[in-house]
N, C-alpha and C positions, 0 to 999 in steps of 0.2 A: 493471427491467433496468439502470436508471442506478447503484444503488447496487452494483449485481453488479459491473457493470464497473469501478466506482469502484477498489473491493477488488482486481479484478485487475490495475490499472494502476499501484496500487499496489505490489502483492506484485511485481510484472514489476519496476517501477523499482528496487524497494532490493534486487531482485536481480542485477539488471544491475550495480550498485556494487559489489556481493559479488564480482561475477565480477571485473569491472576491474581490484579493489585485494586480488585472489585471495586473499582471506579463506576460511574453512569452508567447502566444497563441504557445500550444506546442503538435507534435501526435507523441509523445512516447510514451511508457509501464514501461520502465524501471524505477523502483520504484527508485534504486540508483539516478537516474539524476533530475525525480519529487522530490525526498529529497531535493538534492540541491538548486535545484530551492526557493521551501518554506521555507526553513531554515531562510533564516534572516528575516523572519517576522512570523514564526510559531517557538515556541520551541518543537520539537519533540525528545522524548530522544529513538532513532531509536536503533535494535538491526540490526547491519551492518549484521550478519552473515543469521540472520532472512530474511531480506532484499533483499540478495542474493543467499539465498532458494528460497525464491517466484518470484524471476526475473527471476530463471529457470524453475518455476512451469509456468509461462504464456507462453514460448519460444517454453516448450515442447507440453503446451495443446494447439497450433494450430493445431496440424498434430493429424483425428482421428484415434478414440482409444490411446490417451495419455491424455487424460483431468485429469488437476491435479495428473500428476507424477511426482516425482522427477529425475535425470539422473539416479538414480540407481533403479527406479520403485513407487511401489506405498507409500508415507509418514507411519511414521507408527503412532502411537495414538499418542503417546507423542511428534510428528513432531505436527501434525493436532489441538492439543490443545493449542500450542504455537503459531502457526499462527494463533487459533482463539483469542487468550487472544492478540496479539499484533495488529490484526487487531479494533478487539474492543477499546483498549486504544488508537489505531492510530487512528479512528474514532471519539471516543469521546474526544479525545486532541483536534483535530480539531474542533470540532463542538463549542467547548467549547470558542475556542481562537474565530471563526467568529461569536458569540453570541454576544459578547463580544465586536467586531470589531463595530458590527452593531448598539449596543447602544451608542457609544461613535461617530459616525456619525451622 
């Protein structure tokens, strides 16, 4: 469940940037193409590999009984506390840069 939510706290945050700096009104998931999107107005120091862990954590928890597995099953500790530490730093990068955005408006 840690790495499920990892992925959506994620996909929520570099969405939230999307909306702010009214970029693409955009209904993907894929965290790689929401990266691109924000990048030239968000500095996010993105862990590609992380990234593309969790774009296959969302892919497989459509279909039940797969919520937050990885292709090879279930994450293991040390998957699940790297997706919380990058979803956390991914979060609060963001919130940090539109804090930020919103006083200088």
């Amino acid at each position: 469940m840690i790495a499920f939510h990892a992925q959506q706290a994620v996909e929520k945050s570099l969405k939230a940037a999307i909306e702010e700096y009214e970029l693409d009104s955009v209904r993907v998931h894929s965290l790689e193409r929401l990266l691109e999107i924000v990048k030239p107005h968000v500095e996010i120091d993105a862990d590609l590999l992380l990234i593309d862990m969790l774009d296959k954590l969302y892919v497989d928890a459509r279909y039940p009984g797969n919520l937050g597995l990885l292709p090879n099953g279930t994450p293991s500790l040390a998957h699940a506390e790297k997706f919380n530490s990058f979803a956390r730093t991914v979060c609060q990068n963001i919130k940090s840069v539109l804090e930020a955005k919103r006083q200088r408006d």
